[in-house]
Structures are given as C-alpha cells and as structure tokens.
C-alpha positions as CSV (number, residue, x, y, z in Angstrom):
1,X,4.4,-16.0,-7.4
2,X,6.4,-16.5,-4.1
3,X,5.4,-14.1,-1.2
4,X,7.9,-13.5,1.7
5,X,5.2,-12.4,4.9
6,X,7.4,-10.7,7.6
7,X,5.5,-12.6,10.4
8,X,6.7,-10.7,13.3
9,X,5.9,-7.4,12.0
10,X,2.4,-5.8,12.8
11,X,0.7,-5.9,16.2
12,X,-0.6,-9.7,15.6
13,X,1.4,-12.3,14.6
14,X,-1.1,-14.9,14.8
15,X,-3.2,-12.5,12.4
16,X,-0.2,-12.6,10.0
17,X,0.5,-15.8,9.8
18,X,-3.2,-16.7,9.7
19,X,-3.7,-14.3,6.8
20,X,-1.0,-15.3,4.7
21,X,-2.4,-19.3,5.4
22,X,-5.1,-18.3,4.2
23,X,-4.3,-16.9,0.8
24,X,-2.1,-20.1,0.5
25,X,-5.4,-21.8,0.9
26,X,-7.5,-19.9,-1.2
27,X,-5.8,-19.2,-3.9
28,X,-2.5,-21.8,-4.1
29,X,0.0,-19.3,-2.9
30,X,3.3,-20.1,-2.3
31,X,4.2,-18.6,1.4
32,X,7.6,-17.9,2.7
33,X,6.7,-16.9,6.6
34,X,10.0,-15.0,7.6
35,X,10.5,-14.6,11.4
36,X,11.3,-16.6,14.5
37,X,10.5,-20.2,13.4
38,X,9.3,-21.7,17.3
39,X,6.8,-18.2,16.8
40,X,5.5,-19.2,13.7
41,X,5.5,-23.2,14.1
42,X,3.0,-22.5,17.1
43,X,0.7,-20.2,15.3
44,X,0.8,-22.7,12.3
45,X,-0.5,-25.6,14.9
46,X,-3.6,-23.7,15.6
47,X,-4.3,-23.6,12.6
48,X,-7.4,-25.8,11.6
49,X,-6.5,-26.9,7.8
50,X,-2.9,-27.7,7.4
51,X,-1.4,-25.6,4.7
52,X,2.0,-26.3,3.3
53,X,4.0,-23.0,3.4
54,X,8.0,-22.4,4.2
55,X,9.7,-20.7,7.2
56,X,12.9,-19.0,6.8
57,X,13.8,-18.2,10.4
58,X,15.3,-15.4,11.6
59,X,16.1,-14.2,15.7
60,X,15.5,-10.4,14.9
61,X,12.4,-8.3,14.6
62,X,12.1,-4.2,14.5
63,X,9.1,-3.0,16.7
64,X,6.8,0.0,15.6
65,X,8.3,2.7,17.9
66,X,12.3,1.5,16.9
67,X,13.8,4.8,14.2
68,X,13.5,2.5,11.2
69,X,17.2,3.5,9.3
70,X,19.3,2.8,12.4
71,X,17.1,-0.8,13.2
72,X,17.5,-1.8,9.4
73,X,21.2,-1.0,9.4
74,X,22.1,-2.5,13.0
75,X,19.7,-5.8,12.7
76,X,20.8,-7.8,10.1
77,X,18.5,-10.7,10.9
78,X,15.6,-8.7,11.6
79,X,12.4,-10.4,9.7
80,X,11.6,-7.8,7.3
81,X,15.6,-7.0,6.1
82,X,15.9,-10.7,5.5
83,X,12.2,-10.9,3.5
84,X,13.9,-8.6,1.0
85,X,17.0,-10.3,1.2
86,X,15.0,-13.3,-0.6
87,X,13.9,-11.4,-3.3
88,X,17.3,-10.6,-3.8
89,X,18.7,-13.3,-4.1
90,X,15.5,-14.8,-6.5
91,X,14.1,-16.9,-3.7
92,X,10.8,-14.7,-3.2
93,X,9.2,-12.0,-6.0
94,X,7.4,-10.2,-3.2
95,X,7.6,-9.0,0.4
96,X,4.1,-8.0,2.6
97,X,4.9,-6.7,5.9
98,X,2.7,-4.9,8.5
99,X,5.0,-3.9,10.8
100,X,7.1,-0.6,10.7
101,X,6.5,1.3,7.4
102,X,9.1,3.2,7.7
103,X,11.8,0.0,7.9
104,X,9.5,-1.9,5.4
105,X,10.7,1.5,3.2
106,X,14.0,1.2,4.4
107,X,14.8,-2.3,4.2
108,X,13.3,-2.1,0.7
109,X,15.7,0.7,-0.1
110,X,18.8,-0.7,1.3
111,X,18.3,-4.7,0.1
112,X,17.1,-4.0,-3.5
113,X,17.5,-0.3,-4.1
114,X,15.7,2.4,-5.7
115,X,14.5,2.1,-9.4
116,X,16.8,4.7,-11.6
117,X,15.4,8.6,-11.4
118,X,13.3,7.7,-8.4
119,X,14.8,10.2,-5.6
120,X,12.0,9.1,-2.8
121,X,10.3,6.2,-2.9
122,X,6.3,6.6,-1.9
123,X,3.2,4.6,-0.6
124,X,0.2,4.5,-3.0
125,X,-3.2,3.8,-1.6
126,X,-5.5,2.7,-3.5
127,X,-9.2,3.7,-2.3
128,X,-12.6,2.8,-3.7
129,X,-14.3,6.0,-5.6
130,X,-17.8,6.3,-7.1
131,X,-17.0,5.5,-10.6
132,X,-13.3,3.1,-10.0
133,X,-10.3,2.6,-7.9
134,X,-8.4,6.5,-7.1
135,X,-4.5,6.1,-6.1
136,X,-3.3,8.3,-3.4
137,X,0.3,9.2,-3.2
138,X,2.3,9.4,-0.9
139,X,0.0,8.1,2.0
140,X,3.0,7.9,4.6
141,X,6.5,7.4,3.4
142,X,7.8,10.9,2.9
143,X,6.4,13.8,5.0
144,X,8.9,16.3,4.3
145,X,8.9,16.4,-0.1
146,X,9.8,19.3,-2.5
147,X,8.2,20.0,-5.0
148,X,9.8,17.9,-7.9
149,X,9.2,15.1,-5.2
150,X,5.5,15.7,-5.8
151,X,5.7,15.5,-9.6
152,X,7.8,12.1,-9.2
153,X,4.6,11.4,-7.0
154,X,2.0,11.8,-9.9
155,X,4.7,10.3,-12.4
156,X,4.7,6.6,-10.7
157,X,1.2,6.7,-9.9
158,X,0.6,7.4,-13.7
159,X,3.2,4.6,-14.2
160,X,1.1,2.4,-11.9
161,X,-2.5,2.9,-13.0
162,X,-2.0,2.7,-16.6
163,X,0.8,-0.3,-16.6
164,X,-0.5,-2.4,-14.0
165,X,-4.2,-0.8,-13.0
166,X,-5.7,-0.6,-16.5
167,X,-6.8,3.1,-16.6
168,X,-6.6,4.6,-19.7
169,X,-5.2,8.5,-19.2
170,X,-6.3,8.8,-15.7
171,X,-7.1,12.4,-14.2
172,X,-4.1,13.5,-11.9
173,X,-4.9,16.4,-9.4
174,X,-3.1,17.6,-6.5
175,X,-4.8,17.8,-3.2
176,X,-5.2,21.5,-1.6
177,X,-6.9,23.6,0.4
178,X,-8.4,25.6,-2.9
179,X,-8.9,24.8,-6.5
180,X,-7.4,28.1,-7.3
181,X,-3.9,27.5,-9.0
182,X,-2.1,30.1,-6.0
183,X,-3.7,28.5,-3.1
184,X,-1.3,26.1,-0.6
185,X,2.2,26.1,0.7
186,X,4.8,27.0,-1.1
187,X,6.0,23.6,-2.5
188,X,2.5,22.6,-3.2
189,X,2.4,26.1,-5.5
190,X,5.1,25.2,-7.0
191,X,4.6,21.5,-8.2
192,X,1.2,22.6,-8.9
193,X,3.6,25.0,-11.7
194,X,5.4,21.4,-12.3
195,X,2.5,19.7,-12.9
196,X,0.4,22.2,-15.3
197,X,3.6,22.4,-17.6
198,X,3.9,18.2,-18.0
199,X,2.2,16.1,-20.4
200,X,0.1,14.5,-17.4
201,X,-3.7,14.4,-17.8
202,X,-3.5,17.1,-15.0
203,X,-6.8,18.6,-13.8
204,X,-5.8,21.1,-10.9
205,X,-5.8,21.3,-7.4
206,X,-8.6,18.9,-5.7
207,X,-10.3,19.2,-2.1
208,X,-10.4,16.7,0.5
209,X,-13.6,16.2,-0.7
210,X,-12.9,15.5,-4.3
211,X,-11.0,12.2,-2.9
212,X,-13.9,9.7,-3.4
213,X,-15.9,11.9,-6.2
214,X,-14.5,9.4,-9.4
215,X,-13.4,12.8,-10.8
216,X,-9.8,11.8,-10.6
217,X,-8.2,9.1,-10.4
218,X,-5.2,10.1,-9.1
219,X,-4.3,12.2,-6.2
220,X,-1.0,13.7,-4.9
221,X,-0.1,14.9,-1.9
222,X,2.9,14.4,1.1
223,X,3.2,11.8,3.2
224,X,1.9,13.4,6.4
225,X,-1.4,15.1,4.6
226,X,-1.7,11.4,2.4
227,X,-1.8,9.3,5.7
228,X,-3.8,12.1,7.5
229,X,-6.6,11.2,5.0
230,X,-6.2,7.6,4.8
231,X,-6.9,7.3,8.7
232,X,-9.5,9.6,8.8
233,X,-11.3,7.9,5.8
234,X,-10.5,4.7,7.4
235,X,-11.8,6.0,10.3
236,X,-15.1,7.4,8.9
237,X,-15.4,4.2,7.3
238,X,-15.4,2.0,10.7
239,X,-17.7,4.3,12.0
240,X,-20.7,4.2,9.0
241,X,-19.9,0.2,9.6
242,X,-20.4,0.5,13.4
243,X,-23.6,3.0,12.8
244,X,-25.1,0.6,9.9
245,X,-24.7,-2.7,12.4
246,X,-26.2,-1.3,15.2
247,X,-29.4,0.0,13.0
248,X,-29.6,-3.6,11.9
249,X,-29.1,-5.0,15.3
250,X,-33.2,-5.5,15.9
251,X,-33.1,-7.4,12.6
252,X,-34.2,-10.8,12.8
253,X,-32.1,-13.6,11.3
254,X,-34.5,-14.4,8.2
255,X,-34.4,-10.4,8.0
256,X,-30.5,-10.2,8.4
257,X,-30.0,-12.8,5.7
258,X,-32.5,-11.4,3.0
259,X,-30.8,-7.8,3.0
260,X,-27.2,-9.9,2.7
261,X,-29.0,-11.7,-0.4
262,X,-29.8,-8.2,-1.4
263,X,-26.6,-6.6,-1.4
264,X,-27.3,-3.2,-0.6
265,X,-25.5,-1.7,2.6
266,X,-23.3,-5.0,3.2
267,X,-22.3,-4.3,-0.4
268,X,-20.9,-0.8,0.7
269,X,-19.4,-2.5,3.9
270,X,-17.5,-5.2,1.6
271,X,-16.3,-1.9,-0.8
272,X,-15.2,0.7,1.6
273,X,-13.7,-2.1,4.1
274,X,-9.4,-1.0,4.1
275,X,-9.3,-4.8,4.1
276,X,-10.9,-5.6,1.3
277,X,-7.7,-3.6,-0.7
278,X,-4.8,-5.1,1.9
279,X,-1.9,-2.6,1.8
280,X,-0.5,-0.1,-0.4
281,X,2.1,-1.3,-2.6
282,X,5.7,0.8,-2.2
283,X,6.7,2.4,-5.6
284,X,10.2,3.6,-6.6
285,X,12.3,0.1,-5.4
286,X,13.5,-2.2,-7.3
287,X,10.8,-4.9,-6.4
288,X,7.6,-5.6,-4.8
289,X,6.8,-4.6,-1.1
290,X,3.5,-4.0,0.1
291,X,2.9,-2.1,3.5
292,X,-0.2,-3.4,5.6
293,X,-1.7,-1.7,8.7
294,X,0.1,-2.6,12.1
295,X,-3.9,-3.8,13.2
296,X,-4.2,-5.8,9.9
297,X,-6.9,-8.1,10.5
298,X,-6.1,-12.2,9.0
299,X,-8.6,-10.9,5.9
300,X,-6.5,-7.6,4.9
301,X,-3.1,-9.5,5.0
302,X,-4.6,-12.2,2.3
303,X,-5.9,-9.4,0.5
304,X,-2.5,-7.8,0.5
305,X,-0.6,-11.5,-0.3
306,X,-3.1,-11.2,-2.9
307,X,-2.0,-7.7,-4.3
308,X,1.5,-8.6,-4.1
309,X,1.0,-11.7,-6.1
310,X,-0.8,-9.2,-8.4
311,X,1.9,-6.8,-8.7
312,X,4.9,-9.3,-9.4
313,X,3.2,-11.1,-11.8
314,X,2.9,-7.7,-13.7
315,X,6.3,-7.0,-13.5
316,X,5.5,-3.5,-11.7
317,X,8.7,-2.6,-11.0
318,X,10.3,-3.5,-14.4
319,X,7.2,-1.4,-16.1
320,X,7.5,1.3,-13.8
321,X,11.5,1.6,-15.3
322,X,10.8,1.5,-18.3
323,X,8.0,4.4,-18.4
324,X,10.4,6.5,-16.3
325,X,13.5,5.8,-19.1
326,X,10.8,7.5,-21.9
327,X,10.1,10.8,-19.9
328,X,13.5,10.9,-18.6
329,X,13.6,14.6,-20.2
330,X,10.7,15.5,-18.2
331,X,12.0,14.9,-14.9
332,X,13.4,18.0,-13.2
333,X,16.4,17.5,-11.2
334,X,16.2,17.9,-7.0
335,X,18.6,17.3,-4.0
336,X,17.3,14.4,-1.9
C-alpha cells in the first residue's frame, strides 16, 4: 500500500520522518513524506541507511493549538489537507498524521468525505486486554455526542472488529459510572435504551475498570471521557515502565539479558507500550487516516505506517459501507 506521512505534523519531525523510514525499511513500504521538502530532505540525510521514499512538498503546516476547521479551510497547502488530497486523487491509499487531530478529522472530512449514514466520524483505540485487543470509541474526535451518536459509535466499532479485526460477535458495553441500566447522564441513559433494543452483542454499562478485563471487547463512550482514559492509561502505563526499570536498575548485564531471554516483565512493557499499537485509525471517512500522538516516538509512527498499510489493504472503509447499507433500518435518525 502507499502511505502519505504528514511530516510536519506532531511535535518531532525528525521522529516522523525517521519512523515512516523506518517502516519503508522494514517492511518494503512505499512512503510519500508530505511537507516542506528542504525539512524533510535534511532529516532524510541524517539518516544512516538510505531508504527510497517520495516527497510531495508543500509550504503549509497547521500547529497543535491552530482551531482545526478554520486552518483546514484557509491553508490549502497545509501538509495534512494535501496528504488526503493524494488519496483522492489515487496517488496514496492511506494518510498517518500526528499532528492536530482535530484537522487530521477535518481534512479527512472535507478532502474525502464521510461514508454514507455516518453523522460524526470517531477515533477507535485499540488497547491491549487480558484475553485480546478491546476498541475504544470515541477516544477524542467528538466530545459533545447524542445519543444516536453513541450507537453509531458501537455500530463502526462492530464494523471494524469483525470486518477487519477478526472477532467473532464481540461484547459491546457502554462505559459509566454504574452497571445499573439508569445510572449516567442523560444521553448516556438513553443510548444505553439505544443500545439494549439493537441486535449488538450488547452487555450493559462497563466501569472504568472493566476497560482491560477481556470481558468486552468493545467500549463506547464520548470523546472527552474516551481520551480521558486513553491518557490516563497511557499514563499509568509509563509509570509501571518507569517503576519496573528502576527495580531492575541494580541488575547486572548477564542478569538484565537473561530476564529479556525470559520474557516476563519486558514482555508486559512490549504489550502495554501505546507504541507498540501506533495510532487509532479514524472511522466514518471515506478512506484511511490514522491519528498518532503529537509525542510519537520514531517506533509508534512505523507501527502506525504499519496499521495503515493494514487497514487499506482490508478495504476498511469500503467494508465499513457496506455493513452500514445492511442495518440501514436500524439506524435512528439525529441532527448533527
């Protein structure tokens, strides 16, 4: 598959353009690196294996604290409107960015559009549980939703895990403060009503604490509680790392290199790492757009080259359609 990386988004360039190299290396990827060509020429010098890659330059870029609508709409030339812009016109199946999510979600929006039925678009992330992979949608891109906006939540991330994921009639709860059916705000009570009347393997409400449990395997929320819980897992998650180093730090080298031999707590490092997963693909467009962390280190941006290479090659978007156009008469209708 051909990747378009928006090199100028995220806080690191170089981290970028050295992750995207790298996936190019590893695995044969064919790179476009979209942004500001004397940037990216200079970050490709430093590089110590040459890889072959394309740059499609372009003067513009859209910085994390710029309203991502108005950017998208006024820049024309900004890196990550004109990374969609290739998939558009067939030149790239895929776009990674880890710059602004909100005009990665925009840019996707405006260049390819939204698949048909899909009111808002939504971030899945994809987390490691104890018995498999758990989706969590929406993890950023909505944080004002109604209640049918919840269900269409659940209804791609279904799409997604069974067309694309493999999982066989996955468990779909909806994350709350109580397992009780009444318990939540109103539009959470509500789409909890939504959900219990669909023909969704729906479970009930789940707790924070059910996130990682392997008892579901998808979980819905709103964009602001989603990416509340991504950051503090994330966060949890560098700290066990930082606590499990330092109680190693007395280790000696033959010491260090038979527990790596063994597995065991690097094991959980590799698993747990946000890295090791990449991004969260965007679901509802009309294509393939993976959203990275503005700190991406060069590993989680070939991780998510490596998603999105995933994700085209399975057609998501196409698959996604087509499941929506055989429940169309489930769908309950919503103003935006």
């Amino acid at each position: 598959m051909r990747i378009a990386v928006d090199a100028m988004g995220g806080d690191s360039p170089a981290m970028v353009v050295q992750g995207a190299l790298q996936a190019a290396l590893e695995w044969g990827m064919d790179i476009t690196l979209v942004g500001q060509r004397q940037v990216i020429d200079a970050l490709i010098q430093e590089q110590k294996e040459q890889v072959a890659c394309r740059i499609e330059h372009c003067p513009e870029m859209i910085a994390m604290d710029e309203p991502p609508v108005k950017a998208i709409r006024k820049k024309k030339k900004a890196s990550i409107r004109v990374a969609f812009e290739l998939v558009k016109r067939g030149e790239a199946d895929a776009v990674v960015s880890a710059g602004n999510s909100g005009a990665t979600l925009a840019a996707g929006v405006l260049v390819l559009g939204k698949l048909k039925a899909i009111e808002r678009p939504a971030f899945a992330g994809i987390f490691p549980g104890e018995k498999g992979d758990v989706i969590i949608i929406d993890v950023g891109a909505n944080v004002d939703c109604r209640a049918e906006h919840l269900f269409h939540f659940g209804l791609m991330a279904e799409a997604l895990a069974t067309t694309c994921l493999n999982m066989m009639q996955p468990r779909v709860g909806l994350l709350n403060i109580g397992q009780e059916g009444g318990k939540g705000n109103e539009q959470v009570r509500l789409a909890h009503d939504l959900f219990k009347s669909s023909a969704l393997n729906f479970i009930g409400n789940v707790e924070g604490r059910d996130i990682f449990s392997g008892e579901v395997q998808i979980i819905v929320c709103d964009g602001f509680v989603g990416n509340v819980a991504l950051k503090l897992s994330e966060g949890l998650t560098e700290s066990l790392i930082g606590i499990i180093k330092h109680a190693m730090a007395g280790l000696t080298e033959e010491q260090m290199a038979i527990h790596k031999r063994k597995g065991g707590f690097w094991e959980i490092i590799r698993k747990m790492d946000y890295a090791e997963y990449g991004g969260a693909p965007v679901l509802g467009i009309n294509g393939v757009g993976i959203v990275c962390h503005g700190s991406s280190s060069a590993r989680a941006v070939k991780n998510a080259v490596k998603m999105a290479d995933h994700y085209a090659e399975q057609h998501m978007p196409e698959r996604l359609a087509q499941y929506f156009e055989t429940i169309q008469n489930q769908l309950p209708q919503s103003e935006n």
